[in-house]
N, C-alpha and C positions, 0 to 999 in steps of 0.2 A: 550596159551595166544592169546585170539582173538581181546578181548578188555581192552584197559590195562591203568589202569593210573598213570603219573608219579608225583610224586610229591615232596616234600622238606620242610626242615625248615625253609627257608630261599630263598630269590634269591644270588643267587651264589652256594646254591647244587649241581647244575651240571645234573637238569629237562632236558636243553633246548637239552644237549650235548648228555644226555642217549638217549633222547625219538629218534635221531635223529639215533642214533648208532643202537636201536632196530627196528627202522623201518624200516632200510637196510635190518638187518637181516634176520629180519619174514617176509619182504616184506610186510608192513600192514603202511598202510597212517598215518600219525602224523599230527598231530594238536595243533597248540601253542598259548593258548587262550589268553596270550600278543596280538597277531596278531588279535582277534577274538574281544575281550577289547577296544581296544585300536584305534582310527580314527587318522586320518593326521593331525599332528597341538598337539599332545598330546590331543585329546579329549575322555570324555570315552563315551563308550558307553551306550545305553540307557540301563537299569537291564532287561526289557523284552525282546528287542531284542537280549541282550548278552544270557540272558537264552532259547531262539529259535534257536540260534544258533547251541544251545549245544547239544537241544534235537534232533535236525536235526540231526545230527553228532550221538550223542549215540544210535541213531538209526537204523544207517548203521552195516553191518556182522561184519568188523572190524577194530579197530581206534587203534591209542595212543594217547590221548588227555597230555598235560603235558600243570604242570600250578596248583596254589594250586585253590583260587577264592573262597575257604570254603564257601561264602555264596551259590552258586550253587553247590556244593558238591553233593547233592539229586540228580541232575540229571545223573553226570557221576555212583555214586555207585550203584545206582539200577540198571546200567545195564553192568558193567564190571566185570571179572571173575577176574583181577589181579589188584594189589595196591600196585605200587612200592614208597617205601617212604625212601629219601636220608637226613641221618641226620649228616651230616657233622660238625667240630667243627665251632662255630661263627667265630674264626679267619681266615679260610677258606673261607669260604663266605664271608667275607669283603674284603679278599685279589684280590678274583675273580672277586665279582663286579668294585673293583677298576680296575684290570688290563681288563676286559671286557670294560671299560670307556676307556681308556686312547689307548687301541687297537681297539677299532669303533670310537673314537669320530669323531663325524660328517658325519656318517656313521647310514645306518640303518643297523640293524640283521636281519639275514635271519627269524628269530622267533618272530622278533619284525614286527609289522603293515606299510606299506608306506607311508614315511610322518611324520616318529617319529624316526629323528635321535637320535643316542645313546647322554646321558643327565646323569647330576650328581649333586645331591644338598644335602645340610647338613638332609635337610629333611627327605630324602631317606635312608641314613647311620641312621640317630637318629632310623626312622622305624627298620631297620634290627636288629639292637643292642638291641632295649629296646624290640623287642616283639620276639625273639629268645627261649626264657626259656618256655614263656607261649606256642609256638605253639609246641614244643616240646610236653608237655601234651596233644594238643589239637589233633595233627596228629596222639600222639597216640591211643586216646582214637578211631576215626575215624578207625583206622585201627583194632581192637579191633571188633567193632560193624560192619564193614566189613566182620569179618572172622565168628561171630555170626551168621550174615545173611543167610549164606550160606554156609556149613561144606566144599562143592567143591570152594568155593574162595580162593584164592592164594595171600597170605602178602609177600611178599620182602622186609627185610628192611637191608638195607646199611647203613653204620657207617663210612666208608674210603674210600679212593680212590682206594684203593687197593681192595676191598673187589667190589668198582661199576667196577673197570676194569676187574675185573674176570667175574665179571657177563654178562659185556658187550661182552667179549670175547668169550664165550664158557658157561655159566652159564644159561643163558635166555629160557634153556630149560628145565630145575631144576622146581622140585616142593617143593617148600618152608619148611622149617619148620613150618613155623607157628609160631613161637616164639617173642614176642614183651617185 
């Protein structure tokens, strides 16, 4: 695993937590495209520049980029060997991002951009909840046309926490089943 990306159904999968646990590990830089997305003030960023970003970055020996952004998607999978994808149950992820709120607020994260303290609005929870089922398909199907691509590509998919702490612990060196 040189170039890996992490991703999720959801915010609250536990992207921000893995990619940070594997970069220790493998010793290979991590990249949290909240931070990349995302300018001082909640502003987003411009789609070109956020996509120059990216290619800058996937173009280096080796990254963890974590973070979904599906609309640039092209760019990280053309050029990473691994696809780690955390599908944790919705009540999980709801619980996280709530206790992720209430444990930063007013605080920035180390994966979130300078200038965008941690924030919580009805808006953000409606997001997670109603579009949870659909990215489930969509992640997988990405993950699917990932391992197509290329028969030496490498699928991880995590289902529990149990199952991401094992990997984080001692598992990261594992060549996947392949199974989705």
């Amino acid at each position: 695993m040189k170039k890996v990306m992490v991703t999720g159904v959801s915010a609250g999968a536990g992207k921000s937590t893995l990619a940070a646990e594997l970069g220790k590990k493998l010793d290979i830089p991590v990249y949290h495209l909240d931070s990349i997305y995302w300018k001082p003030g909640w502003i987003e960023a411009d789609p070109e520049e956020f996509r120059a970003a990216q290619e800058e970055i996937a173009a280096r020996d080796s990254w963890i980029i974590e973070g979904n952004y599906t609309a640039s998607f092209d760019i990280r999978l053309k050029e990473a060997d691994t696809f780690i994808y955390l599908e944790v149950p919705l009540r999980v992820c709801l619980y996280r991002v709530l206790k992720r709120w209430l444990t930063n607020l007013g605080k920035t994260r180390p994966d979130m951009a300078e200038g965008c303290p941690e924030k919580m609005d009805v808006e953000f929870l409606r997001f997670i909840i109603t579009t949870y089922k659909a990215r489930k398909g969509k992640m997988r199907n990405y993950m699917q046309g990932f391992l197509e691509a290329d028969p030496d590509n490498q699928v991880i998919f995590l289902s529990n926490q149990k199952q991401i702490d094992e990997f984080a612990k001692g598992g990261c060196a594992r060549k996947s089943d392949k199974q989705i």
